[in-house]
PLY file of the C-alpha trace (Angstrom):
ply
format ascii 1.0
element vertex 224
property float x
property float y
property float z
element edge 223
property int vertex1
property int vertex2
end_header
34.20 -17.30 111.14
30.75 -15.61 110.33
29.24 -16.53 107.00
28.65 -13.70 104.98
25.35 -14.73 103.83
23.47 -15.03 107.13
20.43 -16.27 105.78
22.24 -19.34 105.03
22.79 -20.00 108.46
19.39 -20.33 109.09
18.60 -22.22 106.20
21.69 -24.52 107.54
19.31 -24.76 111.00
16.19 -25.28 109.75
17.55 -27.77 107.50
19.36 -29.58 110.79
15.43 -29.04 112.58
14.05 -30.84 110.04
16.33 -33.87 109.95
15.37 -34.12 114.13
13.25 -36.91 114.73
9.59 -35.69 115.53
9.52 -36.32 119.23
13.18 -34.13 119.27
11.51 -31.85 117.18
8.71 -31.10 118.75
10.76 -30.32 122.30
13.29 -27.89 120.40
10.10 -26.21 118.91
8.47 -26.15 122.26
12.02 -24.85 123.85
11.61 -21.99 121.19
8.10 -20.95 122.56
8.69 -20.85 126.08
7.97 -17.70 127.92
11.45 -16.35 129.47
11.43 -16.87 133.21
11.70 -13.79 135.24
15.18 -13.11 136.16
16.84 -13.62 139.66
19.35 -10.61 141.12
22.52 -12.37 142.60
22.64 -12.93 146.39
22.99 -9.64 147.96
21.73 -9.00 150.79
22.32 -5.07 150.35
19.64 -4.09 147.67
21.54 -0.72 147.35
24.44 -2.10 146.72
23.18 -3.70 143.94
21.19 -0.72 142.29
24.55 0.89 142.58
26.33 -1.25 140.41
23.72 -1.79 138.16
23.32 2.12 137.92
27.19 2.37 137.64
27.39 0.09 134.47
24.57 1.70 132.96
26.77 4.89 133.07
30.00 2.93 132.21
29.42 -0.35 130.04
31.83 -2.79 132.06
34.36 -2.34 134.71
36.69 -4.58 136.41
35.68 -6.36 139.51
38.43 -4.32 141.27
37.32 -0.85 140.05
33.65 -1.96 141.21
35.45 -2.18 144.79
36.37 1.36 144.90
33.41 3.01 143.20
31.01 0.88 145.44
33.43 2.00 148.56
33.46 5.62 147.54
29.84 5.71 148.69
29.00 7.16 152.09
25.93 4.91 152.34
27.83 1.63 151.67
30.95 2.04 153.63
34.25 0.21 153.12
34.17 -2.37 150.42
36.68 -4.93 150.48
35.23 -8.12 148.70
35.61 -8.96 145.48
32.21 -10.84 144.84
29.48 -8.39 146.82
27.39 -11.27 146.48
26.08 -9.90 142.79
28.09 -11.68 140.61
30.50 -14.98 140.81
33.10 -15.68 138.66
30.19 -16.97 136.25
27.69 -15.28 134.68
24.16 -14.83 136.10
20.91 -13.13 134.53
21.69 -9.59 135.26
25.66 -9.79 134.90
28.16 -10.88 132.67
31.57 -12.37 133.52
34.47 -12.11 131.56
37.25 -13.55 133.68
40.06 -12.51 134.46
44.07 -13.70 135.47
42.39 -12.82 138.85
38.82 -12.23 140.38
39.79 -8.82 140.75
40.35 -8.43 137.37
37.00 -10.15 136.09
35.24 -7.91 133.72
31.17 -6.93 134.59
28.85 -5.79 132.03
25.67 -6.09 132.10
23.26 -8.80 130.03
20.85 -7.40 127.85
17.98 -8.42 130.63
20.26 -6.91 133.41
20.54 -3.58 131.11
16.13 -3.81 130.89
16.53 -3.89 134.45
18.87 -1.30 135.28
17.04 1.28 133.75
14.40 1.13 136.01
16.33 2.10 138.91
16.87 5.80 139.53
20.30 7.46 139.75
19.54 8.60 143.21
22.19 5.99 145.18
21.14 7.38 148.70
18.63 4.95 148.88
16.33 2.68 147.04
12.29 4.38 146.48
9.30 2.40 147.44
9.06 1.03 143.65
12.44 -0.09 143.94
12.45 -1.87 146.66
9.15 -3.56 145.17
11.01 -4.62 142.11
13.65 -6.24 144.12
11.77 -8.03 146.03
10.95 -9.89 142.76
14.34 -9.93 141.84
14.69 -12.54 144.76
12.15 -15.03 144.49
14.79 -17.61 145.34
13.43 -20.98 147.38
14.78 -19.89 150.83
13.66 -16.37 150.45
10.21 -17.85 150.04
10.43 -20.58 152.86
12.09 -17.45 155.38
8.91 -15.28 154.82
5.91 -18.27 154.57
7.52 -19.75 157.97
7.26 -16.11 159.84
3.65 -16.19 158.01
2.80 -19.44 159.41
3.85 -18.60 162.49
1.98 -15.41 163.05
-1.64 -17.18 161.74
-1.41 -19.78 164.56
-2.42 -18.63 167.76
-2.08 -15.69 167.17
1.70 -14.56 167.50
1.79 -11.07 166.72
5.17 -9.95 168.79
7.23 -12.42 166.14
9.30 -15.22 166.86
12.81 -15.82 168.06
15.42 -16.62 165.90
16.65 -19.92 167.13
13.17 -21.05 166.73
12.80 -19.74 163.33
15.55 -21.26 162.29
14.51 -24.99 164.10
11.51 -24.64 162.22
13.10 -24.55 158.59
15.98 -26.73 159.51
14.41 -29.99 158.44
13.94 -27.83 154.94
17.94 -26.43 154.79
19.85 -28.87 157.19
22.78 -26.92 158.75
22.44 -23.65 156.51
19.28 -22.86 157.85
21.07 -20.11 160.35
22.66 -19.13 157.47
19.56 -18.19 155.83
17.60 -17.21 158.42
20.41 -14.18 159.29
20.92 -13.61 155.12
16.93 -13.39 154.48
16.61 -11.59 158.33
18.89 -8.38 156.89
17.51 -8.39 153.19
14.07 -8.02 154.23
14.41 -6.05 156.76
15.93 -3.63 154.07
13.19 -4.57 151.72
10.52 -3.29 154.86
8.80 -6.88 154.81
10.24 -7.41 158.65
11.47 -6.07 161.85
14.17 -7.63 164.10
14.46 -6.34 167.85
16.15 -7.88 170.49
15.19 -10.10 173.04
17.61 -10.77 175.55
20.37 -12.52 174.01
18.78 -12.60 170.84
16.75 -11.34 167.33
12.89 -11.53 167.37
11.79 -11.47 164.35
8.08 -10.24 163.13
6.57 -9.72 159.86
5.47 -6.58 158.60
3.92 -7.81 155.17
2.47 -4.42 153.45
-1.23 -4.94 154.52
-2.84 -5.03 151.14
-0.93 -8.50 151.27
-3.26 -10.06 153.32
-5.94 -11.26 151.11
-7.15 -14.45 153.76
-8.40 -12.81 156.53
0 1
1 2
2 3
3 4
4 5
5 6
6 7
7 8
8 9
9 10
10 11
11 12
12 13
13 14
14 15
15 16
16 17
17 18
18 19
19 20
20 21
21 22
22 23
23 24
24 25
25 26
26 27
27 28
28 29
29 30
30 31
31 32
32 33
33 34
34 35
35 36
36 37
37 38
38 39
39 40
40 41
41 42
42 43
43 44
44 45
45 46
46 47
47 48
48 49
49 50
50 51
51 52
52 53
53 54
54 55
55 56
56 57
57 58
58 59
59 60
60 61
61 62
62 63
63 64
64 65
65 66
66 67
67 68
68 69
69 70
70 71
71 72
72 73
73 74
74 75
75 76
76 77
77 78
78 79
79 80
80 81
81 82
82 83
83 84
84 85
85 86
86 87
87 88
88 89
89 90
90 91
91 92
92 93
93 94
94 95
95 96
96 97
97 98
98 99
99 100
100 101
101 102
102 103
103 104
104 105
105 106
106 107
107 108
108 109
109 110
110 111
111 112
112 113
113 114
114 115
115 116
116 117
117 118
118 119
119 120
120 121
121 122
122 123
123 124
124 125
125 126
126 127
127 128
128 129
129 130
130 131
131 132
132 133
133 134
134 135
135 136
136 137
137 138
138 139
139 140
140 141
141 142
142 143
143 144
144 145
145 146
146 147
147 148
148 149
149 150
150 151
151 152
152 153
153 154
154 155
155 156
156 157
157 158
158 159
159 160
160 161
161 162
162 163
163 164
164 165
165 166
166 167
167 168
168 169
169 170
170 171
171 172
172 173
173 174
174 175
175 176
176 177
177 178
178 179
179 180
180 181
181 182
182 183
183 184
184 185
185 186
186 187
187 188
188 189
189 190
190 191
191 192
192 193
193 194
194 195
195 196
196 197
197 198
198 199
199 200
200 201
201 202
202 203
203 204
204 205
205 206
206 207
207 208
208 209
209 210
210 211
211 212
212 213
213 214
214 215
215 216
216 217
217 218
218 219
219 220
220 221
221 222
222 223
């Protein structure tokens, strides 16, 4: 029940602050002052896939998982949609999404949090494609670990002798498989396809398989 008197609520918590002992007190205050962390999109390895949804419950508010499906699959540039996570949101809520869930996943209810709202609107309604801004903000957006390791590995590799044509994916992948044990394939194909869309590499193939070269916007390269 909400009191009707909400500044006795947080006379009620400072009054439970105060009663902390100092060194508890002192963290909780801390806690209070900490900068929010920037936030993380889900895994999606389709950035336009998610500036359509994010666009889509901008416009909307919340939808169902299910009615997500068949807006996302009514777009010529995405294709056929048949899954119901699209690698944006689980069945838990994540910085940019919230989950209300369902008697099903399909019938999970998205809306956006108010950081993934902040977010939204600085996509474009254009869903053709994401602009160059875009696709710098999502790089950002995915500042997970193995994102990181994916493109410092195809740096390191380039800086030593000089490997310029790229490297093969079976090596790249031996090379951070001490770091992600048997996912490292995984990672290396997930990270391959969302940064190729992001324009930070090119895959081509060699014989039977990807070579993979980084193409790092060159006001990146501040060592040399």
């Amino acid at each position: 029940m909400t009191s009707e008197n909400p500044g006795s609520d947080v006379d009620e918590l400072i009054s439970q602050v105060q009663q902390l002992p100092p060194e508890e007190r002192k963290q909780f205050l801390s806690r209070l002052n900490e900068e929010p962390r920037p936030p993380l999109a889900g895994w999606a390895s389709n950035p336009l896939k998610t500036k359509a949804t994010l666009r889509h419950l901008v416009e909307n508010g919340e939808c169902s998982r299910e009615e997500l499906a068949d807006f996302l699959g009514s777009l010529d540039e995405l294709g056929d949609v048949t899954s119901m996570n699209f690698g944006l949101a689980g069945r838990k809520s994540n910085d940019l999404f919230l989950v209300e869930k369902g008697s099903s996943k399909a019938d999970d209810i998205l809306s956006l949090s108010p950081v993934g709202l902040e977010v939204a609107e600085m996509f474009d309604s254009d869903l053709t494609g994401l602009s160059p801004a875009e696709k710098a903000l999502y790089r950002g957006l995915h500042m997970y670990g193995h994102y990181v390791a994916f493109l410092g590995e195809l740096e390191r590799h380039k800086r030593s002798d000089g490997h310029e044509d790229g490297i093969l994916k079976s090596d790249l992948v031996d090379a951070i498989e001490p770091y992600y044990g048997n996912e490292a394939d995984a990672f290396v194909g997930y990270c391959g396809t969302l940064c190729e869309r992001l324009q930070l590499i090119e895959r081509t193939r060699d014989g039977n398989q990807m070579r993979y070269k980084l193409t790092l916007p060159k006001e990146w390269n501040t060592t040399g």
